[in-house]
N, C-alpha and C positions, 0 to 999 in steps of 0.2 A: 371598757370591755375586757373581759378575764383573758390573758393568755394562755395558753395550755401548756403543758412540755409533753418533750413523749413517755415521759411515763404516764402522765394522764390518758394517753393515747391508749398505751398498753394495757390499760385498767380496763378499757372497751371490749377489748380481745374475749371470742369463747373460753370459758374454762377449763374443755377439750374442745378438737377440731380436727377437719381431715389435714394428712400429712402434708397434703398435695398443698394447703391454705399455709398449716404454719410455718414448712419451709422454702416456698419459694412463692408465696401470694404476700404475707403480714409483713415480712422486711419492707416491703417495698409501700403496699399499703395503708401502713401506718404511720410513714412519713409524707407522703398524699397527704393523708386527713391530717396530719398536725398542721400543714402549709394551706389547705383549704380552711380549717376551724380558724386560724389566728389571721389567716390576710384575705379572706372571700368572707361574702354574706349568702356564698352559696349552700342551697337546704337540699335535703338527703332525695327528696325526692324530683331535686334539678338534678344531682347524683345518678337517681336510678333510671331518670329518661335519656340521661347522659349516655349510659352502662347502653340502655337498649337500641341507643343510635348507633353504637361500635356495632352492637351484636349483628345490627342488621347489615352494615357495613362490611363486615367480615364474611355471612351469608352470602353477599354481595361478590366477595374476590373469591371466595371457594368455588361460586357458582360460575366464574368465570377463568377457573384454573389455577387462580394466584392463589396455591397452598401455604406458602411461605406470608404471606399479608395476612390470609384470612386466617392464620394461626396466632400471626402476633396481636390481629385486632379482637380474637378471642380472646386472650390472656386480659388483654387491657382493659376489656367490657367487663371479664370477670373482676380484676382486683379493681374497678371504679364501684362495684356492686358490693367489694367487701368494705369501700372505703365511705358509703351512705350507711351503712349500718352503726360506724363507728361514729360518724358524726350526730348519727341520732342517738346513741347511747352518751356521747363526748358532753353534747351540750341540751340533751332532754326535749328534742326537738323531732320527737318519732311522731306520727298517726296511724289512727286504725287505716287510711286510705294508703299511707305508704307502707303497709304492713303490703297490703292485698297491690300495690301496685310494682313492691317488690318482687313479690311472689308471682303475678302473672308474665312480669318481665321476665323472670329466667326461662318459663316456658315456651315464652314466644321466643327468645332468643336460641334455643334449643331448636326450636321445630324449623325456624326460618334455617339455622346454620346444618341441620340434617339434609333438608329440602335442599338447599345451596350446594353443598358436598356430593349429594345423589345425582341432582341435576348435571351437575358440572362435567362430573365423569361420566354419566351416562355420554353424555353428549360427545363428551372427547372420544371414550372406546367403544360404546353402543352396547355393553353389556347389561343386563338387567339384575346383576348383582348387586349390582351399587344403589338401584332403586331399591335395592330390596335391604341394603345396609340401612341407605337412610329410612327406612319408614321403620326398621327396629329397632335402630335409636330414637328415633320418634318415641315409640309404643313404652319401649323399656324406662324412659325417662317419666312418661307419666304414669304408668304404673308404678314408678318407686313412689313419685308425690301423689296419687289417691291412696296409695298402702298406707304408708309413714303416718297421716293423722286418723286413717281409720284402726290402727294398734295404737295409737297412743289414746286412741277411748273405749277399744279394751278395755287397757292397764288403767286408765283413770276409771273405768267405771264398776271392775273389780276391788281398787281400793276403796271407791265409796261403799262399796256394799261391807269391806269390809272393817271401817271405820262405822258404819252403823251398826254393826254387830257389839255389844259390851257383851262379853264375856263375864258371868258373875266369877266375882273375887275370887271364888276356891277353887277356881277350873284354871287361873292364872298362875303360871308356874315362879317361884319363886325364884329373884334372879340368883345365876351362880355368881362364884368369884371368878371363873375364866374367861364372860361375858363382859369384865369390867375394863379391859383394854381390846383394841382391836386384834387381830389374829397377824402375827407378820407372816407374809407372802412368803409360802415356801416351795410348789410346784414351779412348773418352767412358765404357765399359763397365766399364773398369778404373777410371779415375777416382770414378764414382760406387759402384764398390763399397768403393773407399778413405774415399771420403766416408761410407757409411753405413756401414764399420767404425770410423771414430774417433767415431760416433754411438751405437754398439750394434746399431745396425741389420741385421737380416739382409738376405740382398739379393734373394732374394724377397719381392716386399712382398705379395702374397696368400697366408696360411696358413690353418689352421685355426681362429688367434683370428682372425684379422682378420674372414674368413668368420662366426663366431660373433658378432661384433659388431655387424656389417653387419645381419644379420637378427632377432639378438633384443635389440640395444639402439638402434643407428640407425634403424633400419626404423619399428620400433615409437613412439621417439619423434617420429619424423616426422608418422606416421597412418597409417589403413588406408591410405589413396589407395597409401603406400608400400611395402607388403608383397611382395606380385608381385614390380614391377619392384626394386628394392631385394635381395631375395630369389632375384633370377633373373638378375639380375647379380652377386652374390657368388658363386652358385653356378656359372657359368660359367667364371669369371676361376679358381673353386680348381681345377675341372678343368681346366681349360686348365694351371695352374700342377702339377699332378697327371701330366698326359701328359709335362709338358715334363719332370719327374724321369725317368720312367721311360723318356723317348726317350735321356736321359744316361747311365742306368743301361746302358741297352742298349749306349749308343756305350764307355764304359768295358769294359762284358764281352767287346764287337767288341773291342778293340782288346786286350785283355787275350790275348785267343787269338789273333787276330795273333802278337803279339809271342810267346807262347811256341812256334807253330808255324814262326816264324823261328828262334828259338832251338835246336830241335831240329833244324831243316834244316841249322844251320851244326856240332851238333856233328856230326850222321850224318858 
């Protein structure tokens, strides 16, 4: 049986990823999977039922006030979810079932740990703010995953249309000489997204972990005091980071049909 090291490990890693994953999830993460790939026969998808027994274990002490447990048993369910992924990349050992059993696991571990967090303080102060935190971290988590793959068949189905377009020959502009190297980043926007690519860094820095971190392991180890506002700033900042996809999406589709009703006006 092949050993690994951890640069094998590393070689699984996204090629970007959120900040919240590459600096204080993949340190830790990726020496997990090197010690599960080389001395366990255990597969990604004992990983990902693993991942979704914490989550609900966590759910579990939120819903009974132990903020401080159900925050660490969050962290832990998340980085065992980063560490099946790497072992199905590590040793080629993925399926379509652990694709989708991934994927349902995070959301049921979301909804039970909102549910868990709402419950628990309702029940301690009897406010109905906190019902109402948890069911919009609920909502706001699954509408970022119904959005995310209905814009990404947009954009894929945009470029088919526009990969079935040929272009005759003399309508294709001749390359320049300044097209021959890439452009170096010279704005502050450009710059920093240069920066957090040779970091790993995506360059949205509010996603869905970050958001998930913010309210069930930040928040929580802070204190109640921190829930609300802690909670109500995560969930602003994803939507805001939410709209701003989907104003891009738009501006891509705009310009997508621009350009082919140009196109057709020049060949009429």
């Amino acid at each position: 049986m092949r050993t690994y090291s951890l640069d094998d490990v590393h070689e699984t890693r996204k090629r970007r990823d959120s900040w919240w994953t590459v600096y204080f999830v993949d340190p830790i993460a990726c020496r997990v999977a090197l010690v599960v790939a080389n001395r366990t026969q255990i597969t990604p998808n004992n990983l990902t039922v693993f991942s979704l027994v914490l989550g609900a274990a966590s759910a579990v002490c939120l819903a009974a006030g132990e903020l401080a447990a159900g925050a660490l048993l969050f962290y832990l369910s998340f980085m065992i979810d980063c560490v099946d992924g790497k072992i199905a990349r590590l040793k080629g050992t993925g399926t379509p079932f652990g694709l989708w059993l991934d994927y349902v696991g995070d959301r049921v571990r979301v909804v039970l740990c909102a549910a868990g967090l709402a419950y628990g303080q309702y029940e301690r102060t009897g406010e109905v703010a906190y019902i109402l935190l948890g069911a919009a971290v609920a909502v706001l988590d699954l509408f970022r995953y119904v959005n995310a793959p209905q814009m990404k068949r947009v954009h894929a189905a945009i470029r088919g249309e526009r990969n079935a377009e040929e272009a005759p020959p003399d309508l294709v502009p001749a390359p320049r000489e300044e097209d021959a190297e890439a452009p170096v980043p010279t704005g502050f926007l450009q710059r920093l997204n240069a920066f957090l690519a040779r970091h790993r860094v995506r360059s949205h820095l509010i996603s869905g972990i970050e958001f998930h971190a913010a309210v069930f392991v930040i928040a929580p180890l802070i204190g109640v005091v921190a829930l609300i506002p802690v909670a109500a700033a995560a969930s602003f900042l994803l939507l805001a980071n939410e709209v701003f996809l989907v104003y891009r999406m738009w501006l891509f589709a705009r310009r997508h049909g621009a350009a082919q009703e140009s196109r057709e006006h020049v060949l009429v």
